[in-house]
C-alpha positions as CSV (number, residue, x, y, z in Angstrom):
1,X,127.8,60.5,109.5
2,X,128.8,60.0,106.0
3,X,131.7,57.8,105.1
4,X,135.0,60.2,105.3
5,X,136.5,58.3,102.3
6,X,133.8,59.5,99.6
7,X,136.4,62.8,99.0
8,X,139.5,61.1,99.8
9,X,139.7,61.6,103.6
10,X,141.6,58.9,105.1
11,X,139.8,55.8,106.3
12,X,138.7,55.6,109.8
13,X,139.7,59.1,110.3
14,X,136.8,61.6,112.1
15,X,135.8,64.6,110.5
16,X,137.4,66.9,112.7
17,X,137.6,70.6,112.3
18,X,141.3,72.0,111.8
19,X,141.0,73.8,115.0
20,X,140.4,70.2,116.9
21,X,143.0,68.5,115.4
22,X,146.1,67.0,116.7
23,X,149.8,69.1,115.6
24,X,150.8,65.5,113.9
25,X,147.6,65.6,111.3
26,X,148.6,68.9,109.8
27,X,148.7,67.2,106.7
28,X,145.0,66.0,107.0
29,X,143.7,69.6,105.9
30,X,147.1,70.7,103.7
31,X,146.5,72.2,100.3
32,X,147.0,70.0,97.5
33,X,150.6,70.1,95.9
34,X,149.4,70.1,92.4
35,X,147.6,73.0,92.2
36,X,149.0,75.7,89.6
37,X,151.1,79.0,90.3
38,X,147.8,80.4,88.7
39,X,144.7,79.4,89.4
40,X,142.6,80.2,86.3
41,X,139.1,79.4,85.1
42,X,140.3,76.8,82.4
43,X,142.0,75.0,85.2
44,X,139.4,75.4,87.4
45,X,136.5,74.3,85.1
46,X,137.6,74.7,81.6
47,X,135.6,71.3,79.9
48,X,133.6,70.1,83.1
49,X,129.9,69.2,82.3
50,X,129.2,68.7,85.6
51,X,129.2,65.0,85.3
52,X,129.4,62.9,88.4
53,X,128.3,65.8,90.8
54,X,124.9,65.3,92.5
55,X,122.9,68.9,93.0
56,X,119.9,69.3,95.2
57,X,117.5,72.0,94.4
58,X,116.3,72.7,98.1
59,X,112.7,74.4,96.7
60,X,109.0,74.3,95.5
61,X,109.9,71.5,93.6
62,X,110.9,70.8,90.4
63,X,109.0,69.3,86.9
64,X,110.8,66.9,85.6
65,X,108.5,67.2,82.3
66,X,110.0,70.5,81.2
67,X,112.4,70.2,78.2
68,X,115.1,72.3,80.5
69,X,115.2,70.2,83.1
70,X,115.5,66.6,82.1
71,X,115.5,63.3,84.1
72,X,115.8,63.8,88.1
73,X,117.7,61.4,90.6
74,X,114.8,62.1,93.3
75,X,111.9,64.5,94.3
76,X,110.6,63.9,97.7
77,X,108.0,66.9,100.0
78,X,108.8,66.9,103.4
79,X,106.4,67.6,105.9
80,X,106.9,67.1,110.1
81,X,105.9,64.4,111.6
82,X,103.7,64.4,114.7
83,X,106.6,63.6,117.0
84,X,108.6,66.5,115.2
85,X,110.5,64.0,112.8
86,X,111.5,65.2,109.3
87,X,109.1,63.2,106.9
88,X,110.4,62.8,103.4
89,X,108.0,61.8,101.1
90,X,107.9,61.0,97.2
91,X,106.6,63.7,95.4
92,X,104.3,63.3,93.1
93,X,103.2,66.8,92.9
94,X,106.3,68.4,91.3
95,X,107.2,72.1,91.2
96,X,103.6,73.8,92.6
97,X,104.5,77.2,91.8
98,X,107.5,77.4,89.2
99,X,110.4,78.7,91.3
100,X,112.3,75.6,92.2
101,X,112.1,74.7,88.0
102,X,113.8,77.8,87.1
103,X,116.3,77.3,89.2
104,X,116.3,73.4,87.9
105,X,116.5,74.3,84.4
106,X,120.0,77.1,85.2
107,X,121.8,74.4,86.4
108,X,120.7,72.2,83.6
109,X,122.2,74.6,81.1
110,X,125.0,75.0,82.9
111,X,125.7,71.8,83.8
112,X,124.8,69.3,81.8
113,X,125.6,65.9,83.0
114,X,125.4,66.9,86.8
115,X,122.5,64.8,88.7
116,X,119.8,67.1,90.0
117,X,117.3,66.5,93.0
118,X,114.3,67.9,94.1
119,X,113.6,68.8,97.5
120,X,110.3,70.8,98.3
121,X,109.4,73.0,101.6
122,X,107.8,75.9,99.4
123,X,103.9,75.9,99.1
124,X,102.1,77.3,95.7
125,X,102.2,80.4,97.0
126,X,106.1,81.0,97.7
127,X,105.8,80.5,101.4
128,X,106.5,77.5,103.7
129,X,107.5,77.6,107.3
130,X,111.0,78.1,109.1
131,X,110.3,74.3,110.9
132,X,109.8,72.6,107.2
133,X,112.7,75.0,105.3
134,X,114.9,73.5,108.7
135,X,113.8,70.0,108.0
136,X,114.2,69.6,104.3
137,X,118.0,71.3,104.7
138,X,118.7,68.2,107.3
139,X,117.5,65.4,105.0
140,X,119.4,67.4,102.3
141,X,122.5,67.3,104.3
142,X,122.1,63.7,105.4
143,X,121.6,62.7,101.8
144,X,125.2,63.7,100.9
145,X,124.2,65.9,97.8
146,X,127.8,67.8,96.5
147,X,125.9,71.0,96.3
148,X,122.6,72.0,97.8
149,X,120.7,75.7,95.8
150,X,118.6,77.4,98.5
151,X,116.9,80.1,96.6
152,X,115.2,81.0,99.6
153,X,115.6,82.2,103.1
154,X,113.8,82.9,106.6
155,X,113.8,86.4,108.5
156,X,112.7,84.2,111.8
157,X,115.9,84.9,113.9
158,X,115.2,81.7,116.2
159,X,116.0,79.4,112.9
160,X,119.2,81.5,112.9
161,X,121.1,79.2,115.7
162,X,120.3,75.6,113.8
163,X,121.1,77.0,110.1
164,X,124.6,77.6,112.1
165,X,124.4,74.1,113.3
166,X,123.5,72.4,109.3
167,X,126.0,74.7,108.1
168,X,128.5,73.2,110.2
169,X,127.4,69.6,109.6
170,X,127.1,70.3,106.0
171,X,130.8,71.8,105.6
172,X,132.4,68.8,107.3
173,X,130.2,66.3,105.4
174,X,132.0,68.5,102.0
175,X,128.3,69.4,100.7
176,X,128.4,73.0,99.6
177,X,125.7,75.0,100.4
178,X,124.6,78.2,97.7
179,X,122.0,80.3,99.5
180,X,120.3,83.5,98.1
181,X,120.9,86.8,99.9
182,X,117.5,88.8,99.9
183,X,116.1,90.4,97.4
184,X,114.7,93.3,99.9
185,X,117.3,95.1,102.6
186,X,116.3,92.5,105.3
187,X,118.2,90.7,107.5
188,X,117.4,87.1,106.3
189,X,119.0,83.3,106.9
190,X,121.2,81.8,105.7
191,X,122.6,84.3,103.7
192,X,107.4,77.9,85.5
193,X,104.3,74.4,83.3
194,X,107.0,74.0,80.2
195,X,106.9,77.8,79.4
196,X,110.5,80.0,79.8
197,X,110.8,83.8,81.3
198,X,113.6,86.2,81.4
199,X,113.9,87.1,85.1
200,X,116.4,88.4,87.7
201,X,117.2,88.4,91.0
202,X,119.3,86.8,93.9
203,X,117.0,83.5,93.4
204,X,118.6,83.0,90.0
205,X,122.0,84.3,90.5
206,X,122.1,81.8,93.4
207,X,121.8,78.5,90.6
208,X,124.2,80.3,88.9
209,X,126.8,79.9,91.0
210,X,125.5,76.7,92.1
211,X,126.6,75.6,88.5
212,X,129.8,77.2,88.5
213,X,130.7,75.0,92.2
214,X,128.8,71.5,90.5
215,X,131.4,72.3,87.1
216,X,134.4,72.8,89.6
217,X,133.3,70.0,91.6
218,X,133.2,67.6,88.6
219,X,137.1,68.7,87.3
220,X,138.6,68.4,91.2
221,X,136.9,66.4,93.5
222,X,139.5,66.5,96.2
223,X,138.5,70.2,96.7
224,X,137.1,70.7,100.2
225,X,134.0,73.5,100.5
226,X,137.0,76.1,102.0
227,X,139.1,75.0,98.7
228,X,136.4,75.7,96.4
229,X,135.5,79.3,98.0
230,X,139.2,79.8,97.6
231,X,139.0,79.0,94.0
232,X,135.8,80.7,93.4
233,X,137.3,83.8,94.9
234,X,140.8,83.6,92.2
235,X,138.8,83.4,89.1
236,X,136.5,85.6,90.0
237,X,137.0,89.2,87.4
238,X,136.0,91.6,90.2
239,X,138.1,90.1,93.3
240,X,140.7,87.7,91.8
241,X,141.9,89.4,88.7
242,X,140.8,85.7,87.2
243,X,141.1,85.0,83.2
C-alpha cells in the first residue's frame, strides 16, 4: 500500500472508505475549510503548469523523440509472465503505432511541467488483450502515478469485475483515473514518427481532461479523487454554471 501521508492523510492511519469508518474520524474525510463560496476555474487552476504532478499514459507507448512530448520519467511494456505475474519491462520500442504519442503530446501542451510516463499494453495494430490492458493498469496503480489516461477500453465483460476492483484500489491510493467512453455505441470498460494530425474522438478528449485534473492537481494537492470530480463538475460551463 502506498504511504497514506503522500496527500496529507494522517500517519499510521488505514485507507479506509468513509463507509468503514469509525463516527469519531469524521474529520478524516471532511471538506477543506478554505475552499471559496465560489469555486471557479482561476481558483481551481488559474496559473498551474502542472508541475509536480506525475501522469501515466496507460497506451501504445509513447516517443520521447517528438518535439511535443519531451523528456519522460519512465516507459516500460508489460507482458505476463508464465506464472501469470505482471512483467514490466523497459521499453525500448516506444509508441509502435502513434496513439499513446498523441495522447502524450495533449497533455504536454496542456500541462507543461507535469511528469509523464509511458506505459504500453497496445500492439502496432491498436489491439492488445483484456489480461495485458488488466496488468499494465495494476503496475500503474502500484506505481502511485496522480493521474493515469486510458484512451482505451475492453468490451470482454469478465475484465469488468477486476477494473471495479483497480478502480477501488486506485481511488483510495488518490490516483485518478481518466478513461475514454467508446467511440462506437458499445458497452465497453472502464468507461504519430515526429509528424502532427488534427483528429477527434473520445481517445483525445480523454488527455484533455487528463490535463485539466494534472493542472488542478498541481494548484491543490490535498484534493481527494471525489474532491476533484466535485470541482471538475463546478467549473464545468454546461453543468456548473463555472467562469
Amino acid at each position: 500500500m502506498q504511504d497514506v501521508t503522500k496527500h496529507g492523510w494522517d500517519a499510521g492511519q488505514p485507507a479506509l472508505p468513509a463507509w468503514s469508518l469509525p463516527k469519531d474520524a469524521v474529520g478524516r474525510i471532511a471538506l477543506p475549510d478554505d475552499w471559496p463560496e465560489r469555486v471557479t476555474r482561476e481558483w481551481a487552476l488559474g496559473g498551474s503548469t502542472g508541475a509536480g504532478v506525475r501522469v501515466c499514459i496507460l497506451d501504445s507507448g509513447v516517443d520521447a523523440s517528438h518535439p511535443l512530448v519531451g523528456e519522460l520519467e519512465s516507459a516500460v511494456v508489460i507482458s505476463i509472465g508464465e506464472g501469470d505475474e505482471i512483467v514490466a519491462e523497459e521499453d525500448g520500442e516506444g509508441d509502435v503505432s502513434g496513439h499513446g504519442t498523441a495522447c502524450a503530446g495533449i497533455v504536454r501542451r496542456l500541462a507543461p511541467q507535469c511528469s509523464i510516463s509511458s506505459v504500453r499494453v497496445l500492439g502496432s495494430t491498436f489491439t492488445g488483450s483484456g489480461t495485458v490492458l488488466l496488468g499494465g493498469l495494476r503496475y500503474a496503480i502500484e506505481q502511485g502515478f496522480d493521474v493515469i489516461n486510458m484512451s482505451l477500453s475492453t468490451t470482454k465483460k469478465p475484465f469488468a469485475s477486476v477494473l471495479h476492483e483497480l478502480a477501488d484500489s486506485a481511488y483510495f491510493r488518490r490516483t485518478v483515473l481518466v478513461a475514454s467512453a467508446h467511440n462506437m455505441p458499445v458497452e465497453s470498460y472502464p468507461w504519430r514518427g515526429g509528424r502532427t494530425l488534427t483528429v477527434s474522438g473520445n481517445s483525445f478528449a480523454t488527455p484533455h481532461l487528463s490535463s485539466i485534473c494534472t493542472l488542478i492537481l498541481a494548484k491543490h494537492r490535498e484534493l481527494t479523487p471525489f474532491q476533484l470530480k466535485s470541482v471538475l463538475y463546478l467549473t464545468a460551463t454546461n453543468v456548473g454554471g463555472g467562469t
